[in-house]
MARMIDREN-988346 format. One record per residue (C-alpha): residue in one letter; x negated, z, y. Coordinates in steps of 0.1 Angstrom, whole numbers. Layout:
N
+---+-------+-------+-------+
| r |     X |     Z |     Y |
+---+-------+-------+-------+
| A |     X |     Z |     Y |
...
+---+-------+-------+-------+
END
This chain:
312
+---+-------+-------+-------+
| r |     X |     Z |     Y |
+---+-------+-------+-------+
| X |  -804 |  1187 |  1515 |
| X |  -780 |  1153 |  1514 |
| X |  -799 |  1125 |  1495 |
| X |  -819 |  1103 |  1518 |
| X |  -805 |  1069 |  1528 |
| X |  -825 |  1043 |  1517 |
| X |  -843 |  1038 |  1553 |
| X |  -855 |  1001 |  1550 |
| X |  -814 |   994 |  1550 |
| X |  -810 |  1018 |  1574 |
| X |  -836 |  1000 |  1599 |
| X |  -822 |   966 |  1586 |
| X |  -784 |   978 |  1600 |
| X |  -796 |   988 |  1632 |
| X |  -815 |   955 |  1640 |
| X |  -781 |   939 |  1636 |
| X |  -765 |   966 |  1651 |
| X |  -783 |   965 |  1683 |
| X |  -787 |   929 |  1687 |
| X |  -744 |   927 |  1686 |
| X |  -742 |   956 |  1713 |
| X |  -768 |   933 |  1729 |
| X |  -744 |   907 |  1732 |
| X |  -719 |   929 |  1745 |
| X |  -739 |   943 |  1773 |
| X |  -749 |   908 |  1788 |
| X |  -715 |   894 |  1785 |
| X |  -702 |   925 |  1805 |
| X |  -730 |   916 |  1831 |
| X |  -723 |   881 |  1833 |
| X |  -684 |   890 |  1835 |
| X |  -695 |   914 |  1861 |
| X |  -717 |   889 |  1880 |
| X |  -690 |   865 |  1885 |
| X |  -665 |   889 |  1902 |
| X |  -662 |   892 |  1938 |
| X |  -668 |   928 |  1940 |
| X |  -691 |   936 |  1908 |
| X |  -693 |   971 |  1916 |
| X |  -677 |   982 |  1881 |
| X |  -688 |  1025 |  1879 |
| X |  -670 |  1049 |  1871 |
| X |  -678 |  1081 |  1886 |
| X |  -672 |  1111 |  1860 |
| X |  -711 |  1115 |  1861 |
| X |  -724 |  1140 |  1882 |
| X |  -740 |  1117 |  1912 |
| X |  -736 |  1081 |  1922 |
| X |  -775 |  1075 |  1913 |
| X |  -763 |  1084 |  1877 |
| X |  -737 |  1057 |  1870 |
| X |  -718 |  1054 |  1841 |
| X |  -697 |  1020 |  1837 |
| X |  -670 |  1004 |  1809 |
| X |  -696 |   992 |  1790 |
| X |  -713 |  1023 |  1781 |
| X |  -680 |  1030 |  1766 |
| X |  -669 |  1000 |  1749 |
| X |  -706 |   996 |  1733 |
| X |  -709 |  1029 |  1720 |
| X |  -668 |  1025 |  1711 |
| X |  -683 |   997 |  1691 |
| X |  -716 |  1012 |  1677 |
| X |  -700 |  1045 |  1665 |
| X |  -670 |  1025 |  1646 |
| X |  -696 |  1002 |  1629 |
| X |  -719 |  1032 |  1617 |
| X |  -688 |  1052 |  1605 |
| X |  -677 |  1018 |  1582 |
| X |  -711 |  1010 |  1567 |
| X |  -724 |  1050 |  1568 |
| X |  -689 |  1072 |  1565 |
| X |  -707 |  1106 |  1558 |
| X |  -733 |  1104 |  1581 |
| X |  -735 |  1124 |  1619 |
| X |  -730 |  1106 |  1649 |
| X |  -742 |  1118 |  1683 |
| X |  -738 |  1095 |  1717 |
| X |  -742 |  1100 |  1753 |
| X |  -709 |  1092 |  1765 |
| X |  -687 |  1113 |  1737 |
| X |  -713 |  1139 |  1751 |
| X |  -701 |  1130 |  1785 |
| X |  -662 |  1132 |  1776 |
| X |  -667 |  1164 |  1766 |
| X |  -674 |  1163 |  1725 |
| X |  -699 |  1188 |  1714 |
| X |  -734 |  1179 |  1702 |
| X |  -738 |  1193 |  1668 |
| X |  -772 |  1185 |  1654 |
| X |  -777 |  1198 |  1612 |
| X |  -799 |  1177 |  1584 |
| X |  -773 |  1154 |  1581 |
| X |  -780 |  1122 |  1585 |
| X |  -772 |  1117 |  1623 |
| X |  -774 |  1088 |  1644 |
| X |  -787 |  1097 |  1679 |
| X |  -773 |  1064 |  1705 |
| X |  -778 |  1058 |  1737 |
| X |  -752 |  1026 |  1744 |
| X |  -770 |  1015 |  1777 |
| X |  -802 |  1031 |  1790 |
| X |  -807 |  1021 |  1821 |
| X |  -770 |  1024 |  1837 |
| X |  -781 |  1021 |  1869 |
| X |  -802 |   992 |  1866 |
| X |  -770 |   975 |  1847 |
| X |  -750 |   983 |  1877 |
| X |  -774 |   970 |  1902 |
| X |  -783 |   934 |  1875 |
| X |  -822 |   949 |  1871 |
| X |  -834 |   935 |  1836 |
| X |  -850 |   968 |  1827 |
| X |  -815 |   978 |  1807 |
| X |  -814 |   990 |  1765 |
| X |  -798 |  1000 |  1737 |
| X |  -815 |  1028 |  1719 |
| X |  -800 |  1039 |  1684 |
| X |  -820 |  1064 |  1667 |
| X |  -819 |  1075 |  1632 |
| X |  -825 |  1110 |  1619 |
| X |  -830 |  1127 |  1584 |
| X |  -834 |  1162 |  1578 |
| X |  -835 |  1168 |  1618 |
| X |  -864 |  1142 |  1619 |
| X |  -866 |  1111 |  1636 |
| X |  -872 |  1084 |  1610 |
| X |  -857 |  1048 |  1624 |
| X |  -854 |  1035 |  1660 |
| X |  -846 |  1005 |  1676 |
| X |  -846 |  1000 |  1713 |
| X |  -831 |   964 |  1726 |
| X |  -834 |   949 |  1757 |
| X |  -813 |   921 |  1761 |
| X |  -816 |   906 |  1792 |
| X |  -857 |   898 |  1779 |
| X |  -848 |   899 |  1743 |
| X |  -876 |   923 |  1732 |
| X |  -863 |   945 |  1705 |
| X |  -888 |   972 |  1696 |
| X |  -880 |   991 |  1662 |
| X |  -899 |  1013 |  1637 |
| X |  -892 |  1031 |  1607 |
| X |  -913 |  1058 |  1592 |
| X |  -946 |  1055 |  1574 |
| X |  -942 |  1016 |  1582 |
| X |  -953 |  1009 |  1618 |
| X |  -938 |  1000 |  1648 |
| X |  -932 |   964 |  1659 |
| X |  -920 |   941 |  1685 |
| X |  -896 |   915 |  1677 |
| X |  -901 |   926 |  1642 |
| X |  -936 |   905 |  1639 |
| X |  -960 |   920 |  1666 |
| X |  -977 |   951 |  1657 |
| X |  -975 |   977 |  1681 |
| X |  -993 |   989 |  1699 |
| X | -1006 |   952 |  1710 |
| X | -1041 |   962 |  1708 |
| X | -1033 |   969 |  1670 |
| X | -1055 |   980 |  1651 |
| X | -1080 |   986 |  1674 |
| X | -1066 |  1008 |  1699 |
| X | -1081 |  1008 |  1737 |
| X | -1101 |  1041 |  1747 |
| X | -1089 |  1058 |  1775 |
| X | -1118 |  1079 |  1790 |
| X | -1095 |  1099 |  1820 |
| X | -1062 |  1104 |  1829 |
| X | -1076 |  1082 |  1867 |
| X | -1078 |  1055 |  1841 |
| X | -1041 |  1058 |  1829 |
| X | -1009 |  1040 |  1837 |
| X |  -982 |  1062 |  1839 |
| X |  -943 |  1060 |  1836 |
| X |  -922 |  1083 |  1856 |
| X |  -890 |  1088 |  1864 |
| X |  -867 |  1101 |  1895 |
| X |  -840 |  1109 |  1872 |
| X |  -803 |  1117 |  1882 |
| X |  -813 |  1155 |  1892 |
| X |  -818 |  1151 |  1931 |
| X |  -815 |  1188 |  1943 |
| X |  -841 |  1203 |  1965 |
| X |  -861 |  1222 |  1942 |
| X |  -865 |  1194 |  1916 |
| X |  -868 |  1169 |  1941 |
| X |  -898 |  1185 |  1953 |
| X |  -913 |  1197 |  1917 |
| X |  -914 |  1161 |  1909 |
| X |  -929 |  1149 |  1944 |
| X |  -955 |  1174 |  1941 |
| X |  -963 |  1164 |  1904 |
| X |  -962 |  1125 |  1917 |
| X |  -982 |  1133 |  1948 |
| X | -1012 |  1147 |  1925 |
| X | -1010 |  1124 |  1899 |
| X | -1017 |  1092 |  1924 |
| X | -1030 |  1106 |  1954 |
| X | -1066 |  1104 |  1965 |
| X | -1086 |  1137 |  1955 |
| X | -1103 |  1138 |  1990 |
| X | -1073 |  1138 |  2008 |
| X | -1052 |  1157 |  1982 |
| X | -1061 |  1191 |  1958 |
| X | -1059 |  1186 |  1922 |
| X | -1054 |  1149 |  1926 |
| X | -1062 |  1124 |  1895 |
| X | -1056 |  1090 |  1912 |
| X | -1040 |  1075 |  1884 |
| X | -1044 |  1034 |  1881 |
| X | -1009 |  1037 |  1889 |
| X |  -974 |  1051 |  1883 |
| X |  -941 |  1030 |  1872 |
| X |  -904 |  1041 |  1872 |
| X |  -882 |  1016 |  1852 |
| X |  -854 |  1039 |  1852 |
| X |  -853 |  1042 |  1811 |
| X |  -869 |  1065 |  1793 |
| X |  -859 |  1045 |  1757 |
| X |  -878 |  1014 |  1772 |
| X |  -912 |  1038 |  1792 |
| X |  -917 |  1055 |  1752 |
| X |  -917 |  1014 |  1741 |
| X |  -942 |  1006 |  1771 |
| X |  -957 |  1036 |  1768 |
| X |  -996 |  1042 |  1784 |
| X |  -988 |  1079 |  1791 |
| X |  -949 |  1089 |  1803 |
| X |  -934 |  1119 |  1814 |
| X |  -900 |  1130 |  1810 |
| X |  -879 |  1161 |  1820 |
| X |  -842 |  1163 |  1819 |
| X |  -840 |  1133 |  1790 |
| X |  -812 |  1142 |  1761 |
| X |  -820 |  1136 |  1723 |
| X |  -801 |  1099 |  1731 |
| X |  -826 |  1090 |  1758 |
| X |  -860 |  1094 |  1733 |
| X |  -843 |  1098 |  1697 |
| X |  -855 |  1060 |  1689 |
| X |  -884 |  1061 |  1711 |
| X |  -901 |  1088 |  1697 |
| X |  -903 |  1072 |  1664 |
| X |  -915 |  1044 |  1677 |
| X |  -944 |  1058 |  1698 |
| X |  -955 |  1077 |  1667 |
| X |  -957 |  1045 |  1644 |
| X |  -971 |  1031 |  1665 |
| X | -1002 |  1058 |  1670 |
| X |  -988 |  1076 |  1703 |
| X |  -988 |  1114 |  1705 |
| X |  -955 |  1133 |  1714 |
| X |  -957 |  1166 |  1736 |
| X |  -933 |  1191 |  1743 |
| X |  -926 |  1215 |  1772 |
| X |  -965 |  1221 |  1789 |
| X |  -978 |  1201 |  1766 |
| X |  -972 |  1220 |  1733 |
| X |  -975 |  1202 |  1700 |
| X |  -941 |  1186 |  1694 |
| X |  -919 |  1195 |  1667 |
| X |  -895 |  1176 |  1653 |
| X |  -866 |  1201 |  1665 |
| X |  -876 |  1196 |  1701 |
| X |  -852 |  1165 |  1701 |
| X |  -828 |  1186 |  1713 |
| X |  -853 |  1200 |  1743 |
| X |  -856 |  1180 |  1779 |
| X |  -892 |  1180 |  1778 |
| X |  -910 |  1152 |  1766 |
| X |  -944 |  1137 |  1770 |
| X |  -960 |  1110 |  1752 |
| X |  -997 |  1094 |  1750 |
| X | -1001 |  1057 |  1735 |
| X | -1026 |  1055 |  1711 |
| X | -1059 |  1063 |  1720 |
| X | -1093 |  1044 |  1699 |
| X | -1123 |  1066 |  1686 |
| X | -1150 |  1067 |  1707 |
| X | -1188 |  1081 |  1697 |
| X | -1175 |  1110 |  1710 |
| X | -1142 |  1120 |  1706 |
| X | -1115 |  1109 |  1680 |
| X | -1085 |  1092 |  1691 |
| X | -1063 |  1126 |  1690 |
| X | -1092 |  1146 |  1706 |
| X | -1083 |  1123 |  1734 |
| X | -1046 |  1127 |  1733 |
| X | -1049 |  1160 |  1736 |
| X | -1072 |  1163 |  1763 |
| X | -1052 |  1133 |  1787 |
| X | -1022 |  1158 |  1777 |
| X | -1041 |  1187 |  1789 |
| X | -1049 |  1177 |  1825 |
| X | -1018 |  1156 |  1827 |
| X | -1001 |  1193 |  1827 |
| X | -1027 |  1207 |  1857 |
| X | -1010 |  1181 |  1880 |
| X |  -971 |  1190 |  1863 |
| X |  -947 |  1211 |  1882 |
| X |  -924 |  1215 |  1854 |
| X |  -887 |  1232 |  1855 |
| X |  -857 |  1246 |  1835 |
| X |  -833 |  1223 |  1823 |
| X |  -797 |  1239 |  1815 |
| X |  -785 |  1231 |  1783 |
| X |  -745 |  1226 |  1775 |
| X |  -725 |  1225 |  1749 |
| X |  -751 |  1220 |  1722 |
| X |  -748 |  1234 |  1690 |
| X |  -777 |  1230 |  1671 |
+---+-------+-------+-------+
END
């Protein structure tokens, strides 16, 4: 096994790091903003819902060239040298996972809801994130064993360290996504899975009636925000950060069905998380977790995800 970096440096570089891409994406947006026709995609992705524009490139051009400076032996993985055809080859290097802007489409259309997310993994684990919003300057960042925070002062979660109790998943708040995947079958997985998840029990079977459900369109900033979130179809560059920051900061990460996560399920598209949950007289916190996880999945149509080019 290589010798670990020293993380606190590692999660030191990254705030920097992301704050700088930061500053790239909003001057592209303003740049953007200012032109007659602003409609700057490019479309090598497979659908116009999932856009892809010359910022993803030029920010991850940037982040990758700044990593292989400061950290010349370590892994890098991004979307967009996934998406020009490099293959993903995941080992116990240290690898940095980065996803230049999360939240393409919301770029495109100027919705604030847009990220960086550069995740850092050791020994096939997730061990630093940061996730940056830049248009609301909320940078969210962890590093293991140490917490999560906001703005690297506030706590996370915000109730910290007295955690809310969540008696039912009708009393959740839960992020969702349409995703770029449209075709009929999925299309109708997920309205089925939506349908049961808010509808009205009396009117329809199996239904929870969540509080409510929110689609932001990035899965990086719903595992910051996170009450409960579902996500299939996601990629290790989508959730690499986010996943260490739910877990510092007292969520619990699911795989496929709601199997215990492992730390190799990066590389799966099947993720589902749970904020922290307090004790109650009860129940413990996890006891909780695991039972919100358990009749989340009675109201989940799930379904396969192809993988490509992924050497793990």
């Amino acid at each position: 096994m290589a010798t670990a970096p020293d993380f606190e440096a590692v999660l030191a570089f990254a705030i920097k790091l992301a704050r700088e891409a930061g500053a790239l994406i909003t001057a592209s947006s303003s740049a953007r903003s200012s032109q007659p026709n602003s409609s700057n995609a490019d479309a090598s992705k497979k659908n116009r819902v999932d856009l892809v524009t010359e910022t993803d490139q030029a920010v991850e051009k940037y982040v990758a060239e700044a990593i292989a400076k400061a950290w010349p032996t370590h892994a890098f993985i991004g979307e967009e040298s996934y998406a020009a055809g490099e293959i993903v080859e995941f080992t116990a290097r240290p690898t940095w996972i980065v996803d230049p802007i999360d939240g393409t489409t919301n770029f495109v259309h100027f919705f604030p809801q847009v990220c960086i997310s550069i995740g850092f993994c050791f020994d096939k684990k997730p061990v630093v994130g940061v996730i940056y919003n830049p248009f609301l300057d909320q940078l969210y960042s962890a590093r293991v064993g140490h917490g999560a925070f906001l703005n690297e002062s506030v706590r996370l979660p915000l109730s910290h360290p007295n955690p809310l109790a969540l008696a039912s998943l009708s009393d959740a708040l839960i992020g969702v996504e349409w995703g770029s995947d449209r075709r009929g079958p999925i299309i109708e997985a997920k309205v089925h899975t939506f349908s049961r998840l808010a509808g009205d029990p009396k009117h329809i079977e199996g239904a929870v009636m969540a509080h409510s459900l929110r689609s932001i369109g990035s899965a990086a900033l719903n595992y910051s925000y996170v009450a409960a979130d579902w996500e299939i179809g996601c990629w290790s560059w989508d959730v690499c950060a986010g996943t260490i920051i739910a877990r510092e900061a007292g969520a619990k990460v699911f795989g496929r069905g709601g199997k215990e996560w492992k730390d190799d399920d990066l590389m799966d598209h099947y993720f589902f998380v749970v904020r922290a949950i307090g004790d109650t007289s009860t129940e413990t916190g996890a006891e909780a977790q695991n039972r919100i996880a358990k009749d989340f999945f009675k109201c989940a149509v799930e379904w396969d995800v192809v993988r490509l080019s992924l050497a793990l």
